[in-house]
N, C-alpha and C positions, 0 to 999 in steps of 0.2 A: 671639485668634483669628487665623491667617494669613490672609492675605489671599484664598488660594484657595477659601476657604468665606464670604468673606465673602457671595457673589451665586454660586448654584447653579442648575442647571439638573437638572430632572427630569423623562421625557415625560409629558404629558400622558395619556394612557391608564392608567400606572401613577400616576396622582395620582388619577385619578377611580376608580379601584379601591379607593384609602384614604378617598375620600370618601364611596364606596355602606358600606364597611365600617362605619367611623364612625358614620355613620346609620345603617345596623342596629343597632349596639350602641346607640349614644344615645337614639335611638326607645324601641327595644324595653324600654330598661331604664326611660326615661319612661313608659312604657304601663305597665308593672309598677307602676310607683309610683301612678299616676294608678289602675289599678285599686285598689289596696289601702288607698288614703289615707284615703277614708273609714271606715272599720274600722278604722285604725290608733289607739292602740298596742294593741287588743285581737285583731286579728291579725298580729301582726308575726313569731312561726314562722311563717305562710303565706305570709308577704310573703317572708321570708327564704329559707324554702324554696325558692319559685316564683325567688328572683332567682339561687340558686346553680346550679337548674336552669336556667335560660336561661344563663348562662354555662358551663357543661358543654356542653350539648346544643348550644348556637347555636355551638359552638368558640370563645370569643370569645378566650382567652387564643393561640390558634392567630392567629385574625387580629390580634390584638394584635402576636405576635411579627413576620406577614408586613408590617404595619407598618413595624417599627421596621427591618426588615433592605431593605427599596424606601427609606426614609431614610436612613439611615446609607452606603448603597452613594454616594449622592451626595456624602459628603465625603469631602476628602482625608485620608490619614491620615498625614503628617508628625508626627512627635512633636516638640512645641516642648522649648525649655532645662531643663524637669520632666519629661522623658520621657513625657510625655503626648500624647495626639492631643486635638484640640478636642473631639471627642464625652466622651474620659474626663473629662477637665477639665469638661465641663458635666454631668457627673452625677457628678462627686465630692463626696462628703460627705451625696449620697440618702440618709434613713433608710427604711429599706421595713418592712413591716408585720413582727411579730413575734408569736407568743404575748402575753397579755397588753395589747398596745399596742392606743393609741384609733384608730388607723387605721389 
């Protein structure tokens, strides 16, 4: 990591905007669980239902992205001796979900 990302600076008003966000998604997906868990595993399409609908409806993958783009703005993007910026280099080698795969 160079040194310019070691210690960042991002304003406060756009940090507490990731933080209302975060709490609606983590609430909300808590309340979902905490609603269906007793019934679980005998309703888990309604569990699953209900949790894809909250994430549609509540935009979450939207706020996800507005996220990741208020973070990323705050590093620098120097490409070290791999041609890489610190952010690429800290998600390289992600496996993300696929067809099939357990997560």
């Amino acid at each position: 990591m160079i040194d310019k990302n070691k210690e960042l600076w991002i304003d406060g008003e756009k940090l507490l905007h990731i933080l209302r966000d975060i709490e609606y998604v983590l609430i909300s997906l808590h309340k979902i669980g905490s609603h269906y868990a007793p019934d679980l595993p005998g309703k888990k399409s309604e569990y699953c239902a209900e949790t894809t609908k909250f994430i549609d409806d509540g935009e979450v993958t939207g706020r996800l992205a507005k996220i990741r783009a208020i973070l990323s703005v705050a590093f620098d993007e120097t490409r070290g001796v791999d041609d890489l910026t610190d952010i690429e280099r800290a998600l390289e080698g992600l496996e993300f979900w696929r067809p099939g795969s357990a997560s």
